[in-house]
N, C-alpha and C positions, 0 to 999 in steps of 0.2 A: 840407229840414227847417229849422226856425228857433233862429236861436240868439239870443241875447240877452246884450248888455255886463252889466256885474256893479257891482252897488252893497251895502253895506253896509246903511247904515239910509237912510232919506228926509232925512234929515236934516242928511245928510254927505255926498251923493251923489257930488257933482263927484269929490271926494278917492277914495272907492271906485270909482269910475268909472273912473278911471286905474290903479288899482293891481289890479283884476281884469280889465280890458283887456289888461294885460301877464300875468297870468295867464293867460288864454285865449290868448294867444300862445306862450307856453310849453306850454300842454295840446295847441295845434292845433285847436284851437276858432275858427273862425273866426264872430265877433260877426256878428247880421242887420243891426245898425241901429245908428249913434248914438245916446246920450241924449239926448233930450229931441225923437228922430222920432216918427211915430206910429204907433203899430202896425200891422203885416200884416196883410191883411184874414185872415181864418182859416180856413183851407183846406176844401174838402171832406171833410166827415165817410165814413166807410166803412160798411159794413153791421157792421161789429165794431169797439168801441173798446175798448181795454187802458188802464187807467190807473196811472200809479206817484205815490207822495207822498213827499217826503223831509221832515221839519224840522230840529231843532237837532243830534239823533242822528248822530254819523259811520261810525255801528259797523252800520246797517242803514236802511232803507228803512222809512221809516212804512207803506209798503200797498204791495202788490204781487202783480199777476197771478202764479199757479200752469200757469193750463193759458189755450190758445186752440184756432184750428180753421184749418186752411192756408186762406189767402187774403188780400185786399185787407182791411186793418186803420189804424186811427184809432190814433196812441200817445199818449197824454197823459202829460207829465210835470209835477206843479205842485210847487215848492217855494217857501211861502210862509206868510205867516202864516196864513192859512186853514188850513193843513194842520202848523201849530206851530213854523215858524220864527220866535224870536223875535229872533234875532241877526243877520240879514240872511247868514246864510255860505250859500256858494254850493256846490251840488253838480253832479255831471251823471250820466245815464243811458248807457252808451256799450252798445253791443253788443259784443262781440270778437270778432274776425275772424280772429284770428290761432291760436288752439286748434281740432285739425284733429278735436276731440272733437266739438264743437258746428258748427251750422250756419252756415256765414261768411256766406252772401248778402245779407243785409240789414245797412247800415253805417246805423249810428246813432251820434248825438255830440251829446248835446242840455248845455247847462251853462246853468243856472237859478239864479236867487237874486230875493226877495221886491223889491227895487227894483228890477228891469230891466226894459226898456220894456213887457214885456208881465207885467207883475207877476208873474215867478216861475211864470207856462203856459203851457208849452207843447205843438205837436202837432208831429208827423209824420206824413206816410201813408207806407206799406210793405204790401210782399205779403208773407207768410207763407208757409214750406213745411213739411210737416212735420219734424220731428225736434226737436232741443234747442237751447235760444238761452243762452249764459250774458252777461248784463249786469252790469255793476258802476261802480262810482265811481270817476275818474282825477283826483278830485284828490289832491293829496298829502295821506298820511294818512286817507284815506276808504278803502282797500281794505279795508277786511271788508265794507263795501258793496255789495254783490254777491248774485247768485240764479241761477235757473235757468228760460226757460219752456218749459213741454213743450206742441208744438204735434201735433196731429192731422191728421190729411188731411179734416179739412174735411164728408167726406160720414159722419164716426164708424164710416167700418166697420173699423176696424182699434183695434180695445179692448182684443181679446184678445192677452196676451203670449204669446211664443214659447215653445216647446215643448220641453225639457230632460231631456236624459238621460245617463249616468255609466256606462261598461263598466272593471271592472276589469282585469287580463290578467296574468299569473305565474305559475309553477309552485306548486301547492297540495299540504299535502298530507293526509293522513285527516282531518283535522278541519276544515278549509277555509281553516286559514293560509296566507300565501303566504310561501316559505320564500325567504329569501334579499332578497326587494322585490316592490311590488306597482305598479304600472303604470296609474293615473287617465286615461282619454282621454274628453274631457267633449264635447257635440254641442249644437247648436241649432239650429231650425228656427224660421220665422215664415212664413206667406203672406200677410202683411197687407204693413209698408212693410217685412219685410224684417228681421234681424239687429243689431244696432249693435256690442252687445262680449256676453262670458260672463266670468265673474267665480267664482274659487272661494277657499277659506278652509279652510283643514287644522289641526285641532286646536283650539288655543287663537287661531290669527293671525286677523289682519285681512282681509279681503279682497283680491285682488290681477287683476290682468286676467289670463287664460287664454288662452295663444300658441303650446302645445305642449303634448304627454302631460306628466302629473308623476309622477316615480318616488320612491315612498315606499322607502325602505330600511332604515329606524329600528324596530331590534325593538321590537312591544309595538303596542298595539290601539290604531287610528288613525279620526277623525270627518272624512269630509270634504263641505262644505258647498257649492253651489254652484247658480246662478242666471243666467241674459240678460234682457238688453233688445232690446226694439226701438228702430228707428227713430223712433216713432210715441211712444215713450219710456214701452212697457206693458213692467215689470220683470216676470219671471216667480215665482213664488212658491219660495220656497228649500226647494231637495234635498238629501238627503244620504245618504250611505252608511259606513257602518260596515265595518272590517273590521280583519285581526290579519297583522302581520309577524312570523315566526318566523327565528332567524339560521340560516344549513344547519348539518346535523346533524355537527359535527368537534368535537373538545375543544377545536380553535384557531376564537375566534373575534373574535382581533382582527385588523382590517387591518394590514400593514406602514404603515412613517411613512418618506416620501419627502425628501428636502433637494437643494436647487439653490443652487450655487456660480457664480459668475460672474468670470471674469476678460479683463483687457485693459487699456491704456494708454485714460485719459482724459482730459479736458480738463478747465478750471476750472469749467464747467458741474457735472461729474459724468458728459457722455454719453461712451460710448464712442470713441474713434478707429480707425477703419478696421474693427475685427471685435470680439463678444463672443463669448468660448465658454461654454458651459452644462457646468456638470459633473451630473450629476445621483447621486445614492447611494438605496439603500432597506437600509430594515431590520427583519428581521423576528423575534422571540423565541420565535416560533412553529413552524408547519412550514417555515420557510424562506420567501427569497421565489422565488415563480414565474417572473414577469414584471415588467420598468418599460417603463412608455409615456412617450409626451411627446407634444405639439402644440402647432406653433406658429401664433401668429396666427390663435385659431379653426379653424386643419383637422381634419382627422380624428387620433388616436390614432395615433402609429407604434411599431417597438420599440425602444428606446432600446439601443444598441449601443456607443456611443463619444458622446465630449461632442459635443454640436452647437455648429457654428460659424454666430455672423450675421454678415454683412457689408456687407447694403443700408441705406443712410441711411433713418432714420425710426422711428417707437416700435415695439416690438417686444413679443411677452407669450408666457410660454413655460408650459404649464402642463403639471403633471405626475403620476402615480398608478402606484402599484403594488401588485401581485396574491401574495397567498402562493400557496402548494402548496394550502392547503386550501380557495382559491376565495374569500378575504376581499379584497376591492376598496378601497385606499383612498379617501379621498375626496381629489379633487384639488386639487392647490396650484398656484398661478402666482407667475413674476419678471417683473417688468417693466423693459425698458432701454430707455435711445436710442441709437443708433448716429447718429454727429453727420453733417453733412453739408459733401464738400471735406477728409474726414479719408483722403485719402492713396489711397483706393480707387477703381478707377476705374469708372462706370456700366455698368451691365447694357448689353450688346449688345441692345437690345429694337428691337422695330419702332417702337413707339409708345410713351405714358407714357401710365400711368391708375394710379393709385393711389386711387382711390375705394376705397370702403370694403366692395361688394359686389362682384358679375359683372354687369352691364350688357351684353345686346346690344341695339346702337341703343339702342333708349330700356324697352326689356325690361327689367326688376330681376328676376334669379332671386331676390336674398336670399342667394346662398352667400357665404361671405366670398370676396372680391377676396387670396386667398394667393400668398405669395414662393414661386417654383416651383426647381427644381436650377439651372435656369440663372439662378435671381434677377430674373428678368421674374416680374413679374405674371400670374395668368388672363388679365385682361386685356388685359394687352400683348400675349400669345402670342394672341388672340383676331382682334386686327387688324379690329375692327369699322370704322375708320374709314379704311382702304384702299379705294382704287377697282377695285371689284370688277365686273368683266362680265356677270356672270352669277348667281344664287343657287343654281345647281348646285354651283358653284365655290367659293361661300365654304360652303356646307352641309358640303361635302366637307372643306375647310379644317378648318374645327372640330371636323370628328368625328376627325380625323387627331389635331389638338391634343389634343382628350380623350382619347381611345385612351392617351394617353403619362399623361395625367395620371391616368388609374385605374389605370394599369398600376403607375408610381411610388405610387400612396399618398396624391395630393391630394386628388382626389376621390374620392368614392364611389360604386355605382351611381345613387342615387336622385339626386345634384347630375348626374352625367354625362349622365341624361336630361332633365334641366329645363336645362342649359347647350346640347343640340341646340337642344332643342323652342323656349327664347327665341332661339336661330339663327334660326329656319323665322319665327317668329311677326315677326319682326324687320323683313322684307321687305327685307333688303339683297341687293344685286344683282339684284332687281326692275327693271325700267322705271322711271326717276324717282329712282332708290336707292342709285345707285352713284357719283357724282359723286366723291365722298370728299371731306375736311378739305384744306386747302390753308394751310401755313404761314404768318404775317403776322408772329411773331418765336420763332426756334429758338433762340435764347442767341447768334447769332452776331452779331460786329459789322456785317457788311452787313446784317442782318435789321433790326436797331437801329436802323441809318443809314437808314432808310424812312420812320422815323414823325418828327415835326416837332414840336417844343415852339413855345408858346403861352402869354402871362402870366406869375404868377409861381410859385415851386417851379421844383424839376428833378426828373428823372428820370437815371441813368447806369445805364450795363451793368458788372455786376461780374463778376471773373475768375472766378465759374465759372456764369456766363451766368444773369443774373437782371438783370430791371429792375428798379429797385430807388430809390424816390423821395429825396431828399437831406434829410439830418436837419441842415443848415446854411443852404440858400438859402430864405430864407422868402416866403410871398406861395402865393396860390392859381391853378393854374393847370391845363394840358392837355398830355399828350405826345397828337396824334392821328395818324392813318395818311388822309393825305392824295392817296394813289396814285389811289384811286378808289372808287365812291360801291356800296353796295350795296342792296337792296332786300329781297327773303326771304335769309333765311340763320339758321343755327347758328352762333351765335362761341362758341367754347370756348377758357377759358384756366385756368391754375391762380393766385390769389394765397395769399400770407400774411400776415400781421399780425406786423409787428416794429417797433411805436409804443415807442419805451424807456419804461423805469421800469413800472408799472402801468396805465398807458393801454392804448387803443386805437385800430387808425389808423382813420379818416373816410378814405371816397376812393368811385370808384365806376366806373362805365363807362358812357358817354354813345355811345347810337347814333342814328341815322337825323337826324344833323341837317348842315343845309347848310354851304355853304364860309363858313370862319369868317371870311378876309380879305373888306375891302370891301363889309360888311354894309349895307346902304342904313339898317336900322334900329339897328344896334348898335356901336358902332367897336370893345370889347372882346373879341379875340378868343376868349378863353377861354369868353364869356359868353353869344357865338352858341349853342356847345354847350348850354351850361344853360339857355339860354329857348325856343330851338327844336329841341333834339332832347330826348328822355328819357333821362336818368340811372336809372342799377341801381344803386341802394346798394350799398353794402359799409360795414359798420360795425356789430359786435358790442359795443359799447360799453352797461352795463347802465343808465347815466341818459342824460341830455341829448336830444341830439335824438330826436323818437319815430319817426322811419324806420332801421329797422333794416334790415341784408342780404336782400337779394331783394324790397325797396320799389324801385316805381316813383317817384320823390322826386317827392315834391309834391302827387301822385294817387291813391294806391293802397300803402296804409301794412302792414308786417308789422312787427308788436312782435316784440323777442328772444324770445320762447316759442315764436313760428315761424318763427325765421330759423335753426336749425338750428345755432346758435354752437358751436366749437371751442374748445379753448384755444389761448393766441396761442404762435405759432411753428409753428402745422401748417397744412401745404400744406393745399387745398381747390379741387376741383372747379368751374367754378361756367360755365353755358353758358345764354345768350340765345338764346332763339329765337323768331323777328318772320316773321310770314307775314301776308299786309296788315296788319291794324290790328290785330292779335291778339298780344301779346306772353305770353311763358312765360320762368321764371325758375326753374332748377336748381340746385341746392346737393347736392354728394357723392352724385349720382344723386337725391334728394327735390327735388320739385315745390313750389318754395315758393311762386308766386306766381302768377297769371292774370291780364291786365289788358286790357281794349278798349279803346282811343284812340278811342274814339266824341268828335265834337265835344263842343263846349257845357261842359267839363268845367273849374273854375278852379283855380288852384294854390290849396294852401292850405299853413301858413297866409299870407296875400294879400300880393305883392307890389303894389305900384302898377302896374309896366309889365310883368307877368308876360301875355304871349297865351293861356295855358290851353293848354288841348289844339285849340285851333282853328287855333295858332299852329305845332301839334308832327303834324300831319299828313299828313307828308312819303310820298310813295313807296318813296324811295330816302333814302340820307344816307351819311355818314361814321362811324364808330369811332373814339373815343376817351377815354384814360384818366384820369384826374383825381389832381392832387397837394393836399391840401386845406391844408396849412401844415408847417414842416419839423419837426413833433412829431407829423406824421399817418404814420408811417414807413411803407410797405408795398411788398412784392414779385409782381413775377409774372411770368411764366415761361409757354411751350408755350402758346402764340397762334395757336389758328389756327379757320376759318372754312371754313365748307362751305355754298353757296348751293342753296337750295331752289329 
């Protein structure tokens, strides 16, 4: 695609030439040409041209494609006085890549302004797929700039929208109330490209995406509205249904009203130290209360007996409802705490550490919540997916053993105990090929530590309760890497977290598949071997500045914060590389944030002078290593380890 330097008016060129140069360095716009080169010859036209027009407006687009048709497409973008720029400012068309809503495939970045060497026109070619492209403005200030195209598959046969339909489900009773709650399960069908989302709207509300039955339980006569889309991005025409909630027939018809008490010694944070207990109370003015429940961390409902004690390090959310005599349900309340971490308690006897946010086998996502089990292991941990297994007899067996205990206790339920086998089986571990298992590269211990070898400038040191953990005193950018030996295909999985002080956040990343850093024929800098000839994985939740966020291939292959999956800082995070030839994958808390091909021919951007591109990063094999980016980029990480495909 072509991009073009930035000038203001013709008049004053030179001066705006420099000051939107630096601009486009900031957006990640990398300029086609110097002022005063002469323009690119102008590419091959398509059998389809889209064309967009911006002027002086920063609030929307002068003209802009609605719909196209998949395939091989001409993009034009002119902003210029032709098209009513009378102030030389500069806009650009970007695609986004980063919203898992819209189609990412086609990366587009075009920044235009009426004196730039090609006066404000530009083209791209791209192929088209169907589904939805959302475009917008990245200059500052220009975000309402933005749209939507809905592409077709090309041949028109998919016009027709998906097919919709609404079953209700509850006891009814003579008149065809439903007594007590009525139960929404909404369906879509499409044979053309397919489903995209269903969407419904109860009452007076807004529309909202549809992910589950919805349980109406609010006495009194209820509208509910509801529609999909396709792929192809044909919305279906809006349904609805009408119906009446009746409360059961008792003279009590209020719910009891629940309360959670919390106590334990804390720190000057506010988190817990070593353990919180939950007290919980219900109160009913009614028939009494029947039942109190409680769940922790997303499980299932259990019976609340005695205060529950937490003692594993990290946030916790405890929520809670109770039942009278005469079947009124409250609706449920949650507390939230942290339990600090190093506060006095010693670690779960677990196999493994996985504290993700789901059940994960292999690379399986059932979607249950990853819950704190009696012994304070994780599903996960007790799951032992990353054991060297013999056999897939062996570990299937494993698992159903493990589950068996967990429906028996109360964690899970039948429907999760049959999705945690079935992504067992689905998993193919202890298959041929499958069993190798993780192999440690830093377990918190000081020999694990005393392996890996700094480089430039920053440190890295191991703290007393085994965390690497970068120094927030010795400044300069540099590298702890693991110089033992060089890998090829492999899985690295490690946890960091972000502890940049005050309001920041840290910059840092993990640099793999690149050569021995000492004795570089072309580089003396050894930290800098890494950066130019292997590939960096961002890490960095930070919501301005640099535009590579977590789970970017730096330099190549950009994910903005809206797809980088951000946390708040001080929570541990998942996060595992996986490189099989040229094919890199980039995981975040079990989500697939990123795809990227190291195919040649590919430049850094935005342009270093002596940067080799991707022709220079096309290693077989390489090293592992971690990056300090200055002693205000604070960051930790922990359970290091790697498992070669």
């Amino acid at each position: 695609m072509t991009r073009g330097t930035t000038n203001r008016r013709t008049t004053n060129r030179r001066t705006w030439a420099a000051l939107l140069a630096a601009l486009a360095l900031l957006l990640g716009l990398a300029p086609a040409m110097a002022y005063g080169q002469p323009p690119a010859p102008a590419p091959r036209q398509a059998a389809q041209t889209l064309t967009w027009t911006a002027g002086d407006d920063i609030t929307r687009y002068t003209s802009a494609p609605a719909t196209a048709v998949a395939g091989k497409a001409t993009l034009v973008f002119e902003n210029s006085a032709a098209t009513g720029n009378t102030m030389g400012m500069p806009h650009t068309l970007t695609f986004d890549t980063s919203d898992p809503e819209y189609n990412q495939d086609v990366t587009l970045n075009i920044l235009a302004n009426p004196g730039d060497a090609q006066g404000g026109k530009h083209t791209a070619e791209v192929t088209l797929t169907p589904g939805r492209y959302r475009y917008h403005c990245t200059i500052p200030g220009h975000s309402a700039m933005q749209g939507v195209l809905v592409v077709t598959d090309g041949g028109g046969s998919d016009s027709t929208p998906p097919d919709t339909s609404a079953k209700l489900t509850g006891e009814q009773n003579a008149d065809g109330a439903y007594v007590g709650g009525a139960t929404a399960t909404l369906s879509a069908s499409d044979a053309g490209s397919g489903v995209s989302t269903i969407e419904y709207a109860l009452d007076t509300a807004a529309y909202q995406p549809y992910t589950a039955p919805v349980l109406v339980d609010a006495p009194g006569t209820h509208h509910l509205r509801y529609r999909a889309t396709d792929k192809a991005g044909n919305t279906a025409p809006e349904k609805t249904a009408d119906f009446t909630v009746v409360a059961p027939p008792s003279g009590d018809t209020t719910p009891p009203e629940t309360t959670a008490e919390l106590t334990g010694a804390k720190n000057s944070d506010g988190d817990y130290l070593n353990r919180a207990t939950v007290t919980l109370t219900a109160a009913d003015a009614g028939s009494g209360v029947g039942k109190t429940e409680y769940a922790l961390d997303g499980g299932p409902y259990l019976a609340y007996t005695a205060p529950v004690v937490v003692d594993r390090a990290g946030r916790h959310t405890v929520a809670h409802r109770a039942t009278d005599k005469a079947g009124n349900t409250s609706q449920a309340r949650t507390v939230s705490f942290t339990i600090a971490e190093g506060g006095g308690v010693p670690a779960p006897n677990c196999a493994e550490w996985d504290e993700r946010l789901t059940v994960i086998v292999g690379t399986v996502n059932t979607g249950i919540p990853n819950r704190i089990t009696r012994n304070r292991c994780t599903i996960n941990e007790l799951i032992e997916d990353e054991k060297d297994w013999s056999s897939q007899a062996l570990f299937l067996k494993h698992v159903r053993g493990v589950t068996d205990v967990l429906r028996k206790d109360g964690v899970v339920d039948d429907r999760e105990y049959q999705a945690i086998n079935k992504a067992a089986r689905q998993s193919g571990i202890g298959t041929p090929g499958q069993h190798t298992g993780y192999r440690d590269l830093f377990d918190g211990t000081q020999k694990s530590f005393a392996a890996w070898e700094r480089v430039g400038g920053g440190a890295f040191s191991r703290t007393a309760d085994g965390l690497m953990t970068s120094s927030s005193t010795v400044p300069g950018m540099g590298m702890l890497w693991y110089p033992r030996r060089t890998y090829d295909n492999f899985s690295l999985k490690l946890q960091f977290r972000d502890d940049a002080p005050g309001t920041g956040n840290a910059n840092s990343g993990v640099f793999v598949r690149f050569p021995d850093v000492h004795d570089h024929p072309e580089e003396p800098r050894p930290e800098w071997v890494a950066i130019k000839y292997g590939h960096e994985i961002q890490i960095l939740d930070r919501p301005d500045g640099d535009m590579y966020k977590t789970g970017s291939v730096y330099g190549f292959d950009r994910v903005g914060l809206g797809g980088a999956g951000a946390t708040p800082k001080g929570t541990w995070n998942d996060y595992e590389i996986r490189v099989v030839d040229q094919h890199y994958s980039v995981y975040r808390n079990g989500v697939l944030l990123n795809e990227f091909d190291n195919t040649g021919g590919q430049d850094f951007s935005p342009p270093r002078a002596d940067d080799p591109g991707t022709d220079g990063r096309r290693y077989a094999s390489g090293y592992l290593g971690l990056q300090v980016h200055s002693e205000t980029d604070v960051i930790s990480y922990r359970n290091i380890r790697i498992q070669e495909l």
